[in-house]
Steps between C-alpha positions, in 0.01 A plus 500: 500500500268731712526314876851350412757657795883505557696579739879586516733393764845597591728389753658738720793340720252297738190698396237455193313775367238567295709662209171540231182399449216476240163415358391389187737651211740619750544164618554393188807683393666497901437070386661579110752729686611230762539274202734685265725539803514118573318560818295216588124507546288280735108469443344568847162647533443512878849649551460739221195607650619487894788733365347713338371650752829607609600860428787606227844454636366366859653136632268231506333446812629265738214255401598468175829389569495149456297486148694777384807310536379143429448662147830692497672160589288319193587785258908496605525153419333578157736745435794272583392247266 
C-alpha cells in the first residue's frame, strides 16, 4: 500500500482541478471515500502519476487535457449504467 497514489479531480465549469491527492494510506481512504459516495474510480498509473505532480486545487495542465477527459468520459458512462 506504500507506492499506491490517488488523485482527486473535480470539474469546475470548463476547468479540472486537482481537488486531493495521496500516497500510500491516504490514497487508500480518498479510493474507500470515492466509493461510499458512488463516485467512480478508474485504475491509471501513468495518469495518477503525471497528476500528481500537480499542486492542490491547481487545473490540470493543458497537456493533460485529453487523458484527463478520455477517463472522465469512461467513468460518466459507468455511472449512467
Amino acid at each position: 500500500m506504500k507506492n499506491k497514489k490517488a488523485v482527486a479531480l473535480k470539474r469546475f465549469f470548463e476547468e479540472i482541478h486537482v481537488v486531493g491527492k495521496g500516497e500510500g494510506y491516504l490514497a487508500y481512504k480518498i479510493i474507500e471515500v470515492a466509493k461510499e459516495h458512488d463516485i467512480p474510480v478508474k485504475r491509471d498509473e501513468k495518469l495518477t502519476e503525471e497528476l500528481y505532480s500537480v499542486e492542490l486545487y491547481d487545473q490540470i495542465p493543458q497537456e493533460m487535457v485529453d487523458d484527463v477527459a478520455k477517463v472522465l468520459e469512461f467513468l460518466y458512462n459507468i455511472k449512467k449504467q
